[in-house]
C-alpha positions, 0 to 999 in steps of 0.5 A: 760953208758948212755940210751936214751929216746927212744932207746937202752942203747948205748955200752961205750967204754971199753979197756977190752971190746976190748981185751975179744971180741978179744979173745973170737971171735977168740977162740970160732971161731976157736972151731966151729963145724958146725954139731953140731951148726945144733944140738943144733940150732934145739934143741933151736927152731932155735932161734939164730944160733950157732958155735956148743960148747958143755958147758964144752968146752964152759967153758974151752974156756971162763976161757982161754979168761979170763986168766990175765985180771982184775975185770971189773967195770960196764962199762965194764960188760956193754960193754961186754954184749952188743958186745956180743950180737950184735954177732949172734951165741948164744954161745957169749950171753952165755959167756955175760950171765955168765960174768955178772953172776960172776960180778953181785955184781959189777952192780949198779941200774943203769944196769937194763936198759942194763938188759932188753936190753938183756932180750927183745933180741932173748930171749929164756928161755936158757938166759932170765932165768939166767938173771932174776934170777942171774943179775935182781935178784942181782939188785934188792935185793941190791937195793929194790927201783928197785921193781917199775920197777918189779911191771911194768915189771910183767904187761909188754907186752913182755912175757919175760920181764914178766917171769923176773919180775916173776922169779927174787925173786926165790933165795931169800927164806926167803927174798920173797916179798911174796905179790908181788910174789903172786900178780904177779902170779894173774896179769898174772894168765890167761896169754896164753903163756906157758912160763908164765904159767911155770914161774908161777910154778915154782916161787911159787914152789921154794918159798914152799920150804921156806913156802909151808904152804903159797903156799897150802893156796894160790892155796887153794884160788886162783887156778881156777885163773891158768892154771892146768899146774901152779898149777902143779908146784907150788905144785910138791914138797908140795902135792896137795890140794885136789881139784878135779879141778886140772886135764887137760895138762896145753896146750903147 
């Protein structure tokens, strides 16, 4: 896999990119449901357009266009996501999403490029959450020198490259990089859009799982810094603080 200074990292050549991409067309195409693709397009705000497969159904599919064919290394989890992604219904990026998902111990550093190639691409919560949180996750725990690139990422002007930086530590519990999950949290605190303020939320909502001590105390300093929306999800599951500020919808 190579990237360039000023595009996209460019699809290598992968003989099981060929033989998944040739099964996965024709099967998932064969399985379209234009009424339902109206549905579930509607349902996701017309983000991307769909072939209309529920998820167990989708899932079924996948395990069958899988059946035989070996591990695949990074060039070929590479190759696949990106042909995938260049395909326009969302299910195809779904299936890029999962694949990477089961293989994520199989990427090196090297990925995260391709990861915020598919991060910034018709994003929507539906991909760009699992990906922050099970493949830049993974990355950047196997490789803690890839916190440069979430520090810059958390100021990014991409929101959802944000809301990655922002959700990639939320399995880590004991692991948290907790000055960096607060600082971030602060750096975006006054952020407008709604699905950073979420991601705010939930972060520290899934780190008080682990200290929700650190979370109360945090908010008891720092909550006028966030929206009443934020500091509803951090502290859902802990209990308030007791200030008197925490009122109003958060805005949407």
């Amino acid at each position: 896999m190579t990237v360039t200074a000023a595009g996209p990292p460019d699809v290598p050549h992968s003989a099981l990119a060929d033989t998944v991409l040739e099964r996965l067309t024709t099967a998932f195409g064969a399985a379209a449901d234009p009424a339902q693709a109206a549905v579930m397009r509607a349902y996701m705000k017309d983000v991307a357009p769909f072939l209309g497969i529920p998820a167990p159904e989708r899932r079924v599919l996948t395990r069958a266009v899988l059946a035989g064919t070996p591990r695949p290394d990074e060039t070929d989890c590479t190759a696949v996501a990106l042909r995938c992604w260049r395909l326009p219904e969302r299910e195809y990026h779904y299936f890029a999403v999962d694949f990477l998902r089961r293989h994520a111990g199989r990427l090196s550093s090297g990925f995260l490029p391709v990861a915020r190639r598919l991060v910034s691409t018709v994003p929507w919560w539906d991909t760009v959450d699992l990906l922050a949180v099970h493949v830049v996750g993974a990355l950047v725990a196997a490789d803690p020198r890839l916190t440069a690139a979430m520090d810059a990422w958390s100021a990014d002007a991409d929101l959802w490259v944000v809301r990655t930086a922002l959700l990639h530590q939320l399995r880590y519990k004991e692991r948290t990089d907790v000055d960096r999950l607060f600082g971030y949290s602060l750096r975006q605190g006054a952020h407008p859009d709604f699905f950073v303020r979420k991601a705010i939320g939930w972060s520290l909502r899934e780190y008080a799982r682990t200290d929700p001590d650190a979370v109360r105390g945090f908010l008891a300093r720092e909550r006028h810094r966030f929206a009443p929306l934020t500091v509803r999800e951090a502290l859902r599951n802990i209990g308030d603080t007791g200030d008197p500020r925490d009122t109003g919808d958060g805005g949407t």
